[in-house]
C-alpha positions as CSV (number, residue, x, y, z in Angstrom):
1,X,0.0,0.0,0.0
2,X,1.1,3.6,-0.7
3,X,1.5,5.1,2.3
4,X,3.2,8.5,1.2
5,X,3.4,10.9,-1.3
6,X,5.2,13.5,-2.3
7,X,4.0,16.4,-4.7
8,X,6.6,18.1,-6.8
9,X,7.3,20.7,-9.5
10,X,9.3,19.7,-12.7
11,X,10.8,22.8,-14.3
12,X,14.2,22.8,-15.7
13,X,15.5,25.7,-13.1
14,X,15.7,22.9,-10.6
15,X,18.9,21.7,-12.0
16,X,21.2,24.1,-10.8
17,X,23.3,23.8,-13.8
18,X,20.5,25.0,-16.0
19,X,20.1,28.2,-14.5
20,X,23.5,29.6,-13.2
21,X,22.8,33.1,-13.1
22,X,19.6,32.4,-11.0
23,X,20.5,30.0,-8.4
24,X,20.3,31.8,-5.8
25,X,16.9,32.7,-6.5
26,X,16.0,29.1,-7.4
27,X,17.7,27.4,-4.5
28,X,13.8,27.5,-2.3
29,X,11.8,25.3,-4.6
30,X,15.2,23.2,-5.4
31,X,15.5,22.4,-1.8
32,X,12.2,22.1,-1.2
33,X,11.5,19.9,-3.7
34,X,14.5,17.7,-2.8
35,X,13.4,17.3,0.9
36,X,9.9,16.4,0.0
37,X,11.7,13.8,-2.3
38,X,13.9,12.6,-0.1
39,X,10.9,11.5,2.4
40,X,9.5,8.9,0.3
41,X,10.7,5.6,0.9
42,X,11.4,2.8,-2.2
43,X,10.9,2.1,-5.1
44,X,9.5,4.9,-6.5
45,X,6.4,5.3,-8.8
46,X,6.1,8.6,-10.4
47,X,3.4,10.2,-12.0
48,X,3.6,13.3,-14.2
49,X,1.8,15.2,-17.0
50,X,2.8,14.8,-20.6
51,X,2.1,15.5,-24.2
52,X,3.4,12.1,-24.7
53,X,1.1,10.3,-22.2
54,X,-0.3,7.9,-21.6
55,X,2.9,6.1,-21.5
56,X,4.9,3.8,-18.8
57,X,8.5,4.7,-18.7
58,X,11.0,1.4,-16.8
59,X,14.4,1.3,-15.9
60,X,17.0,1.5,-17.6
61,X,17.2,4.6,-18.6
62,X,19.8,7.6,-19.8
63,X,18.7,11.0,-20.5
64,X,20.2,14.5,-21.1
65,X,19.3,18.3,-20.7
66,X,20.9,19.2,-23.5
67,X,17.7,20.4,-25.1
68,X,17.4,22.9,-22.3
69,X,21.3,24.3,-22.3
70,X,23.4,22.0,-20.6
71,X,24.7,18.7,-21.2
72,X,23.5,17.2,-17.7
73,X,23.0,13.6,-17.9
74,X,21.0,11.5,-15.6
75,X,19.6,8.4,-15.4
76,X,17.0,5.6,-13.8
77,X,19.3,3.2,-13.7
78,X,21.6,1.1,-16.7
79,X,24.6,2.1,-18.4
80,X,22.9,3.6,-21.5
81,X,23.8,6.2,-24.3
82,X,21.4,9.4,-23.2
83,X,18.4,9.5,-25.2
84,X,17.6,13.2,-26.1
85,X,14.2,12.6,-26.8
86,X,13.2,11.9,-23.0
87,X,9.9,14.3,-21.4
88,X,11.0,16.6,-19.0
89,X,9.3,14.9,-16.3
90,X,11.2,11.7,-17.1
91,X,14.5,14.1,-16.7
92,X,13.5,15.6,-13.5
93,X,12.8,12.2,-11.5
94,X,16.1,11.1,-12.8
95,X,17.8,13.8,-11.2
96,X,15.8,13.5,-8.1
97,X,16.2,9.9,-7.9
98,X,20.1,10.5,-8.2
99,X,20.0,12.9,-5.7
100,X,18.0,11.3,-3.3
101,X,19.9,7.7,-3.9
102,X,16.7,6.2,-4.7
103,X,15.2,3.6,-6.9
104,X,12.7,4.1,-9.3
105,X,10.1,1.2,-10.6
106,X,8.1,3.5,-13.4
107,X,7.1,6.6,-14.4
108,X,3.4,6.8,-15.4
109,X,3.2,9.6,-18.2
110,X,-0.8,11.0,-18.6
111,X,-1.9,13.3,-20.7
112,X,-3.0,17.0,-19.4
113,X,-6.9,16.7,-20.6
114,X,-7.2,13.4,-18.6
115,X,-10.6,13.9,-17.2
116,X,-10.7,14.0,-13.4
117,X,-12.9,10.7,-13.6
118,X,-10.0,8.5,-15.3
119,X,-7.6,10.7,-12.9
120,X,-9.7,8.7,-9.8
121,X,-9.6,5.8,-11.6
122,X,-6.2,5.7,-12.5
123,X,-5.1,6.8,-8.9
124,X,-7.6,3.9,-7.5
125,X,-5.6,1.1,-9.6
126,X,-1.8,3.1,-7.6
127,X,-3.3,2.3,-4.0
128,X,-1.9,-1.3,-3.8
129,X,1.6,-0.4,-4.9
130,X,4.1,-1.1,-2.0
131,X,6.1,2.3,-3.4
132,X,6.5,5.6,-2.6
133,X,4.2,8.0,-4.6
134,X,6.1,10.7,-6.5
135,X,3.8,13.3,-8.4
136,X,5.3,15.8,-10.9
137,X,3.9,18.7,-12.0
138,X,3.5,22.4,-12.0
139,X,1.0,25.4,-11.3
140,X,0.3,28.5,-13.4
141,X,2.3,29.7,-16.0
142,X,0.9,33.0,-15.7
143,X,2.4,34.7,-12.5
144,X,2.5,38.2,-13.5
145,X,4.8,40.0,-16.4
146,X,7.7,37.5,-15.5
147,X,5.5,34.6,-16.7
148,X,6.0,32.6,-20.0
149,X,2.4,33.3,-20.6
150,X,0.7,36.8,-20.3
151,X,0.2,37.5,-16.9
152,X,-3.9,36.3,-15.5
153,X,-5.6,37.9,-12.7
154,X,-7.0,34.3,-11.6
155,X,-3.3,32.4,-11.9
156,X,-3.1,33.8,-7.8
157,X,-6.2,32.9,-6.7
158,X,-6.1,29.4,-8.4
159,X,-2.4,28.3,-7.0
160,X,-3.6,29.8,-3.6
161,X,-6.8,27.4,-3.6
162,X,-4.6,24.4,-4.9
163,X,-2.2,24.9,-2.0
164,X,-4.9,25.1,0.6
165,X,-5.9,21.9,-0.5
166,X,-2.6,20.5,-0.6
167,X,-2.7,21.4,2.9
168,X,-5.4,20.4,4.1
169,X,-5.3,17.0,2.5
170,X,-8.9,17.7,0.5
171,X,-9.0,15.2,-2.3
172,X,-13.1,16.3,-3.0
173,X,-11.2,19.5,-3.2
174,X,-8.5,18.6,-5.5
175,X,-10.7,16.6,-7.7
176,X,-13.2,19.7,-8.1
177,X,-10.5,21.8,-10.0
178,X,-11.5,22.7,-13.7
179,X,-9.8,21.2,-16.2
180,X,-10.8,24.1,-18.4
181,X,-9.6,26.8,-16.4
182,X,-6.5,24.8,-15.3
183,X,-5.7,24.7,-18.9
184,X,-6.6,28.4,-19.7
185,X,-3.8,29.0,-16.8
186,X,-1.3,26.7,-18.0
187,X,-1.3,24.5,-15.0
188,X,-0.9,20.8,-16.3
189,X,-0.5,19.7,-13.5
190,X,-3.7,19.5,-12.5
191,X,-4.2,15.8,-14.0
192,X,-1.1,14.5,-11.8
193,X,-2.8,16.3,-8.8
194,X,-6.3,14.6,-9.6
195,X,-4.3,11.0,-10.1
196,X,-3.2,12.0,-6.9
197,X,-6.5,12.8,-5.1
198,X,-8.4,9.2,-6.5
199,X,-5.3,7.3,-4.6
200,X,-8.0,6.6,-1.8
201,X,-7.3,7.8,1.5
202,X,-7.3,8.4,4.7
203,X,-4.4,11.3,4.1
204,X,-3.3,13.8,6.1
205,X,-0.6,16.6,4.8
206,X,2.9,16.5,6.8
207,X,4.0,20.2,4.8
208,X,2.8,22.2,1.6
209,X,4.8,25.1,0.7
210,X,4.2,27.2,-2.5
211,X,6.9,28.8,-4.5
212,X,7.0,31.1,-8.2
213,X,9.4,32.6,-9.5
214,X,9.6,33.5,-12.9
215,X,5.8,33.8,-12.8
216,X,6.0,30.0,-12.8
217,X,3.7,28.5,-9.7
218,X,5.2,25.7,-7.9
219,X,3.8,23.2,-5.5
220,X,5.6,21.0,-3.2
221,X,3.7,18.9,-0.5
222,X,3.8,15.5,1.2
223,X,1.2,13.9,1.9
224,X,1.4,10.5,4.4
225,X,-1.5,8.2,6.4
226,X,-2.7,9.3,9.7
């Protein structure tokens, strides 16, 4: 059974590398995010938000960041030539896992319009996993004029709401969010936070913090049974 979870962001900044004339002002959500990590215990499964979804992603497994600036290479294990084509997500629980000298059994990729009703479903089939639960994936991309999108009124109020639920543990929150207006905000990680809310319960949240820079909202929480 899955008896803790950890909800994380994925962006690129987190590898410190990537972003060396902002890691001082990255180093929050990168330590964060790493801590929240680091309290899951083994194997991981991950779940994140992609294009490419639905797809399962195993061990082994090379990747590189190349595509993002930097030739960082990581991996889930295996002694394989990095494969440039790897999601971002994929990239980012490779990193984690090296950091956090952990195992990971899969990666489960879903798309971002995954209705919240297959998001229950899919979370329901997780529950009997003896793992850790890792799920990746980010708020608003509309944070004010720093944002990669055009700045949106509602972008505060929404990753406010989603970090009150975080905290609070409310899965019949969580699984209320709109998938429109996630989408119309650029959050896609609101399918990853639904997978997470139909993982049944009982839950209660051991820390939520909220971070966004760049104009980029970030959620990191970990969730664990009473």
């Amino acid at each position: 059974m899955i008896t803790r979870a950890a909800v994380v962001p994925h962006p690129p900044l987190l590898v410190p590398e990537l972003v060396a004339g902002a890691t001082a002002e990255t180093e929050p959500v990168r330590a964060a995010t790493l801590a929240a990590a680091g309290k899951l215990p083994g194997p991981w499964v991950a779940v994140a938000v992609d294009d490419s979804g639905p797809a399962t992603i195993v061990p082994p497994l090379s990747g590189t960041f190349l595509g993002y600036g930097v030739d960082v290479v990581v991996s889930l294990g295996g002694d394989l030539r990095p494969d440039p084509r790897i999601p971002l997500p994929v990239l980012i629980t490779a990193w984690l896992r090296e950091h956090c000298a952990a195992e990971v059994s899969r990666i489960e990729l879903v798309p971002p319009d995954m209705p919240p009703s297959e998001c229950v479903s899919f979370g329901q089939q997780l529950a009997s996993e003896d793992a850790g639960l890792l799920i990746l994936g980010d708020g608003s991309t509309r944070h004010g004029l720093r944002s990669p999108g055009s700045n949106d009124e509602r972008s505060g109020p929404f990753d406010s709401h989603v970090h009150d639920l975080l905290a609070a543990a409310d899965v019949d929150g969580l699984l209320d969010l709109d998938p429109e207006l996630a989408r119309e905000l650029g959050a896609q990680g609101r399918a990853a936070w639904q997978v997470h809310a139909g993982v049944p319960g009982p839950w209660r949240c051991a820390s939520a913090e909220f971070f966004a820079p760049f104009g980029v909202g970030y959620h990191v929480a970990v969730w664990e049974r009473p």
